[in-house]
C-alpha positions in Angstrom: 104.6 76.4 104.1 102.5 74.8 107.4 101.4 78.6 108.1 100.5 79.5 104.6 98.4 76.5 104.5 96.5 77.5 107.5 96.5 80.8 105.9 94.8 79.0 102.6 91.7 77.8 104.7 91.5 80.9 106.4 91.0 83.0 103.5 88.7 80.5 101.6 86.3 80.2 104.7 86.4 84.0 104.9 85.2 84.7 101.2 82.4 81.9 101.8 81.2 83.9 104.7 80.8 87.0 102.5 80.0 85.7 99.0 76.8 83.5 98.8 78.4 82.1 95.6 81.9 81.0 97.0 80.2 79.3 100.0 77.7 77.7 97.4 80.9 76.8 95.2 82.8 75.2 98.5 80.5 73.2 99.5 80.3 71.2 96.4 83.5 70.9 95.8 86.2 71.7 98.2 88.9 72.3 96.5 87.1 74.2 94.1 88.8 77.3 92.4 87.8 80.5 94.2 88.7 84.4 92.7 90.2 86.6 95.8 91.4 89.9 95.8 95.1 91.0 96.7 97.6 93.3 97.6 101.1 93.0 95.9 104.3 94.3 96.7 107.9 94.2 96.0 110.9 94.8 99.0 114.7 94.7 98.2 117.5 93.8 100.6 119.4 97.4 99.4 118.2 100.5 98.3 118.8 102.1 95.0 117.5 99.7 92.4 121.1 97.6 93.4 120.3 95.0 95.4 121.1 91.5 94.6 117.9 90.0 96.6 114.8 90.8 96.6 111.1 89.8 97.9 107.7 89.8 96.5 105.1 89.2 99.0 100.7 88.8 97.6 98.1 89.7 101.2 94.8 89.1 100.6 92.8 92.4 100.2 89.9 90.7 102.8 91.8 89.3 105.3 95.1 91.3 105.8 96.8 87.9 105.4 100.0 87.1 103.3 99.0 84.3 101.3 102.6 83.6 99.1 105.9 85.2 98.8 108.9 84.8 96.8 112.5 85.5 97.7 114.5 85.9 94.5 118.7 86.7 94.6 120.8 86.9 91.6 123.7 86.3 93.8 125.6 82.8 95.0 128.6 84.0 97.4 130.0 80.4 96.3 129.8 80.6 92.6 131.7 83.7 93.1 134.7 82.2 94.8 134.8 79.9 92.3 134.3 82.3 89.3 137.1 84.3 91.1 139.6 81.6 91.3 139.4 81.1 87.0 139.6 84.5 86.8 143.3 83.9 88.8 144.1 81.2 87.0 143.8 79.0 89.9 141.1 77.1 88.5 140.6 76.1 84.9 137.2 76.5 82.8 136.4 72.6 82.7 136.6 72.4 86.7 135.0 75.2 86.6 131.9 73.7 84.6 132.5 70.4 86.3 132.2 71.8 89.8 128.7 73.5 88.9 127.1 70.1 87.7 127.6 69.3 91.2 126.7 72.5 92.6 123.0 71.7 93.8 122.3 74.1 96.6 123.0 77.2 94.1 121.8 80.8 96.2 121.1 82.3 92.7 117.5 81.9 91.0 117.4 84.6 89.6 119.5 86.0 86.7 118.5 90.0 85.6 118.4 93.6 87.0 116.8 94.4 90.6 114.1 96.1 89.1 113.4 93.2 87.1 112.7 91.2 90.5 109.3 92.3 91.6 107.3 91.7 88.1 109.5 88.3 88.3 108.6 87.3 91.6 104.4 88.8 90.3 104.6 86.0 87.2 105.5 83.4 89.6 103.0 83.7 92.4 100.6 84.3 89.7 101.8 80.9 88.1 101.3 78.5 90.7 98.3 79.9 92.5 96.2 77.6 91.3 98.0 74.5 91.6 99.1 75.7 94.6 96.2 77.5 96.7 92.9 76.5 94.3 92.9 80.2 93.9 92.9 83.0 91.1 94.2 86.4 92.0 91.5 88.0 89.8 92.2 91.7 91.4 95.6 92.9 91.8 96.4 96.2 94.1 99.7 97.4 93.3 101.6 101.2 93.1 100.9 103.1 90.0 104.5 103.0 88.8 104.5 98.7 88.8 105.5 96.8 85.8 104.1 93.7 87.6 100.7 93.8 86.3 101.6 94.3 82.7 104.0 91.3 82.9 100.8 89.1 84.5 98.5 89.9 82.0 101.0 89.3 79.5 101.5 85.8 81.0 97.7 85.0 81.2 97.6 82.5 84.1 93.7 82.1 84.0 92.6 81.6 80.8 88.9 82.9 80.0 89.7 84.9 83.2 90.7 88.9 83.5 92.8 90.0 85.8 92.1 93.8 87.3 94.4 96.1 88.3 93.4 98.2 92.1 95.2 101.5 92.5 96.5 102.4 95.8 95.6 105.7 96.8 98.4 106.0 99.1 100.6 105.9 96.1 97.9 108.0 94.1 98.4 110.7 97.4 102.2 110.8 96.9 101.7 111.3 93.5 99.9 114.0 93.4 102.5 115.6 95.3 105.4 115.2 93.7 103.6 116.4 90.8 102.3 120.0 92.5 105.9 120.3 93.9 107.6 119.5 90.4 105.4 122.3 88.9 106.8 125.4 91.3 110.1 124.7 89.7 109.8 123.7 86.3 107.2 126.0 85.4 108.0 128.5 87.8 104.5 128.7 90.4 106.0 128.6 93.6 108.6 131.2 95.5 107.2 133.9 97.6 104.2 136.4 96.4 100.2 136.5 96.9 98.6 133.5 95.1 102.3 131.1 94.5 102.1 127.6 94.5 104.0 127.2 98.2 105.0 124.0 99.7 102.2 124.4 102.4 99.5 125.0 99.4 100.9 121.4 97.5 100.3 119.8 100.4 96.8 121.1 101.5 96.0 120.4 97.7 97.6 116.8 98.0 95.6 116.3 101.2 92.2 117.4 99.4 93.0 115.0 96.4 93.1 112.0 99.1 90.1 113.4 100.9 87.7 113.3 98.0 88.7 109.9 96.9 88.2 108.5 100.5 84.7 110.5 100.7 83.0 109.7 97.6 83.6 105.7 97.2 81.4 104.1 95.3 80.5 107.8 92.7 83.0 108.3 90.5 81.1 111.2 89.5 81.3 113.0 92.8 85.2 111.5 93.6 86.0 113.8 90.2 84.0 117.1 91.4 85.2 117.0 94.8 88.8 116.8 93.2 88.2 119.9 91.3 86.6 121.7 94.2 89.2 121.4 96.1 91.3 123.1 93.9 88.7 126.2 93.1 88.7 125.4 97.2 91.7 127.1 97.2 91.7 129.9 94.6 88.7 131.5 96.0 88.8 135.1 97.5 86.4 137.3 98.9 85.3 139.2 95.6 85.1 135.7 93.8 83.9 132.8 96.5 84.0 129.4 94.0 82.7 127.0 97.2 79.8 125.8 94.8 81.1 122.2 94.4 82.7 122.1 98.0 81.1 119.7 100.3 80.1 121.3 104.5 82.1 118.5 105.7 85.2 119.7 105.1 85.1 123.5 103.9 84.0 126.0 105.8 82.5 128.5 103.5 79.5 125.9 103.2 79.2 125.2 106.6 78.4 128.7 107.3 75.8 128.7 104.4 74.2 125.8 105.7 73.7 127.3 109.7 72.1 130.4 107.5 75.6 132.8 108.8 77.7 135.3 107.0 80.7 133.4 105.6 83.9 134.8 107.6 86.4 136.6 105.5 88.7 133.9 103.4 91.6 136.3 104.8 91.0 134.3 108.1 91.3 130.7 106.8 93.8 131.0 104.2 97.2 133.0 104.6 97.9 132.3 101.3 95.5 131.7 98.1 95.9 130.5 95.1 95.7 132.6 92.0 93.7 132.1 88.9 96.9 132.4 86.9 98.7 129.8 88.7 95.5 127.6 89.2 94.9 127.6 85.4 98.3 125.8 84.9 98.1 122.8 86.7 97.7 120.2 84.2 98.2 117.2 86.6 94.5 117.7 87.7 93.5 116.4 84.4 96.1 113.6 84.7 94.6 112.7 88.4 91.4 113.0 87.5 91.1 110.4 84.5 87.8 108.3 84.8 90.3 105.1 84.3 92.2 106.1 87.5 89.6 107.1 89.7 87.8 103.7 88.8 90.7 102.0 90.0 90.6 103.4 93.1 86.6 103.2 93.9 87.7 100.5 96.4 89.3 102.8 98.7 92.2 100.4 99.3 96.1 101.0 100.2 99.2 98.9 100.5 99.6 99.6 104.2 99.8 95.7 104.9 102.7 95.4 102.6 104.2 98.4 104.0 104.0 97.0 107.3 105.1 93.3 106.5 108.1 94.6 105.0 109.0 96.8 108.1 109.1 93.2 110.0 111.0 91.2 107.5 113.6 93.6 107.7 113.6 93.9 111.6 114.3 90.4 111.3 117.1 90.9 108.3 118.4 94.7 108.3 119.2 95.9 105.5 122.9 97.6 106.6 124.4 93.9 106.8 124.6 92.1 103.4 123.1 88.3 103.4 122.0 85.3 101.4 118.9 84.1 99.7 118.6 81.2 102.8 118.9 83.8 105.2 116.9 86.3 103.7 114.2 83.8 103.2 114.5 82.1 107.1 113.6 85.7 108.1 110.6 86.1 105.4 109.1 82.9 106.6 109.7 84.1 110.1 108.2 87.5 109.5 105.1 86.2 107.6 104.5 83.5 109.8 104.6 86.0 113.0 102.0 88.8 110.8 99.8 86.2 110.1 99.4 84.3 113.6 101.1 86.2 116.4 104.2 85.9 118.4 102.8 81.8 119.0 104.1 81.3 115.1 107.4 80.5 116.8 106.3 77.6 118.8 106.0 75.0 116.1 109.7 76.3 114.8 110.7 75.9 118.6 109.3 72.5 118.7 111.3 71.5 115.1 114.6 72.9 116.9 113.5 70.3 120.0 113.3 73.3 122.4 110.5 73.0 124.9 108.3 76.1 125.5 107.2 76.6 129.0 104.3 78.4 131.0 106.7 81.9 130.5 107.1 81.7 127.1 103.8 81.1 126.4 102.9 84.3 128.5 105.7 86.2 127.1 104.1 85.3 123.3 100.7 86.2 124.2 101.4 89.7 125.9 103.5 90.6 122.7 100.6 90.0 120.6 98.1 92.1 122.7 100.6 94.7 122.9 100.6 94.6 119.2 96.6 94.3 118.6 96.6 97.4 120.8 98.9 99.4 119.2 97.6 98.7 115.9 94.1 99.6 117.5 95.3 102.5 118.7 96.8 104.2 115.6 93.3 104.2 114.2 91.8 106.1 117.2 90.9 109.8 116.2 92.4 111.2 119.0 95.8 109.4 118.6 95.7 110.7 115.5 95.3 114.4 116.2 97.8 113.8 118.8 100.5 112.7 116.1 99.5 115.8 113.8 100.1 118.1 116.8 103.9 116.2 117.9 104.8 116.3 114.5 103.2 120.4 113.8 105.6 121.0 116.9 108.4 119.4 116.1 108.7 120.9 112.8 108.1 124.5 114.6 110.8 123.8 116.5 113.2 122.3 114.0 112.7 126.0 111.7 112.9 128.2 115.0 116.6 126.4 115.5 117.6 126.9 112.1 116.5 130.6 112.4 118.4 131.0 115.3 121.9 128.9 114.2 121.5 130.8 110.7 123.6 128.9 107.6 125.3 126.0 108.8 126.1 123.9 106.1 126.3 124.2 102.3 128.3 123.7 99.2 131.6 125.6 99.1 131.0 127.4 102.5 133.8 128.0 103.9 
């Protein structure tokens, strides 16, 4: 609680320093209410909608930093000895009820399915904000598929204030994907043959999908033309060239027009178009494409943060060993505390436990966190980034030229 208060200021200075309003607002009052954008997520403890605990974690949007959590279980490992023993006999319903009056330190808040955790854990936050932070989560960045948001409007926690749902175009990427690829099998498009839907096409569709939301913030017009060009992007040929709408940043045809050169032959840059046939039955570009989801996105915003403070919440707690809600939530705090300050988080739990920190742990904590700022640094650098694409192209070469060479090696019924 001590860091997400420190947290609290942190974020309220840092809207004052971009808003004129919220600075004006602070300084006459405060404690005064402020409106912040965040990010929300959900993490369970097990995969497959099963688990019995489960975290909801809100980062602000302009900061990066988590400003509440909740850890929910629906399990108590000692109400469950207990239920056990009256279902043996060796304990009777009335000591049974008796026992749980006295049963204060219950593990179990929550009582409903997994899936029912995250949108719990959203009406909660959402609850106590203000009381608790002097804040109103008036923009909400969430995954497409969330019932979170509908079960915050629902509760209405600001009165005479609208909450807005953000889209995050990661999850609007991986969409788009799993729609292209659903399409080659259900209605047949992909397989082998000039102008298929093939798993290299999806993908170089999904990536153009991503690319002209990223490139046109702030136009929703232009975000929805460069989605369609990407796709007539790809059915072009030599005897019908459809690069009118396509943007010289990114497609080659125009590039060429622009330097006042003959266009190379489309043979050349794509192995493998796409035909008109198959182009013309792709009804998930009308779904993508909706003026109501591209709004939502004009922000250009994705859940990495949550992405990335759930990969350290479950360093701390992995998820192959089973554990409690007090558990569970020693390693949240731990894990937030840590991604909002740094490896020096630990020293005020050091100095609750009476351990003294010396001149080598302090040096220890600050070379992990420049370690970290530089790694973080450093998966933003273009280069570092080509040199991922070209591990990862090779790796995947040489994963297909092994299973060429080894042939079948495993499948149902082989024998």
């Amino acid at each position: 609680m001590e860091s997400l208060q420190k947290t609290r200021e942190l974020i309220r200075q840092a809207y004052a320093d971009v808003n004129v309003e919220v600075a004006e607002q602070l300084k006459n009052e405060a404690d005064a209410v402020i409106n912040i954008s965040v990010s929300f997520d959900g993490t369970w403890q097990k995969r497959g909608f099963t688990s019995h605990c489960g975290i909801g974690v809100c980062i602000d949007i302009l900061t990066g930093l988590v400003i509440d959590y909740e850890v929910l279980s629906s399990y108590c490992h000692s109400c469950a000895i207990k239920e056990n023993a009256k279902n043996e006999g060796k304990m009777t319903e009335q000591e049974l009820t008796s026992w749980r009056e006295t049963h204060s330190d219950c593990s179990k808040n929550f009582t409903g399915s997994s899936k029912a955790m995250e949108q719990e854990a959203a009406k909660r936050m959402w609850a106590r904000s203000v009381s608790r932070h002097q804040m109103r989560y008036t923009e909400m960045l969430s995954d497409g598929d969330s019932a979170a948001f509908r079960e915050v409007t629902s509760l209405n926690p600001y009165p005479g204030h609208e909450i807005v749902k953000l889209e995050c175009i990661n999850h609007a990427h991986k969409r788009m994907g799993t729609a292209l690829r659903k399409l080659c099998t259900e209605k047949r498009l992909g397989g082998k043959g000039v102008g298929k839907l093939t798993a290299n096409k999806c993908k170089t569709l999904q990536n153009y999908y991503r690319g002209a939301i990223l490139n046109n913030q702030g136009s929703l017009e232009k975000m929805k033309a460069e989605i369609w060009a990407g796709l007539l992007h790809s059915m072009s040929t030599d005897e019908n060239p459809l690069h009118t709408r396509c943007s010289p940043t990114w497609c080659w045809y125009r590039r060429a027009e622009e330097s006042s050169r003959t266009p190379e032959s489309h043979k050349g840059h794509s192995a493998n178009f796409l035909s008109k046939e198959v182009g013309q039955q792709l009804p998930v570009y009308h779904r993508m494409s909706r003026d109501s989801l591209l709004q939502r996105m004009q922000h250009g915003g994705t859940q990495n943060a949550n992405e990335c403070l759930n990969s350290v919440i479950w360093a701390r707690c992995p998820k192959t060993v089973f554990v409690g809600r007090s558990r569970l939530a020693a390693a949240a705090s731990m894990a937030i505390a840590t991604f909002n300050e740094g490896a020096s988080a630990m020293l005020s739990v050091m100095e609750r436990l009476w351990l003294e920190s010396t001149v080598i742990t302090l040096s220890e904590m600050s070379a992990s966190d420049t370690v970290r700022v530089a790694k973080a640094e450093a998966t933003l650098n273009a280069s570092s980034k080509r040199k991922r694409k070209v591990v990862s192209s090779a790796k995947k070469i040489k994963r297909h030229q092994q299973e060429l060479k080894e042939g079948p090696t495993y499948g149902a019924g082989m024998s």
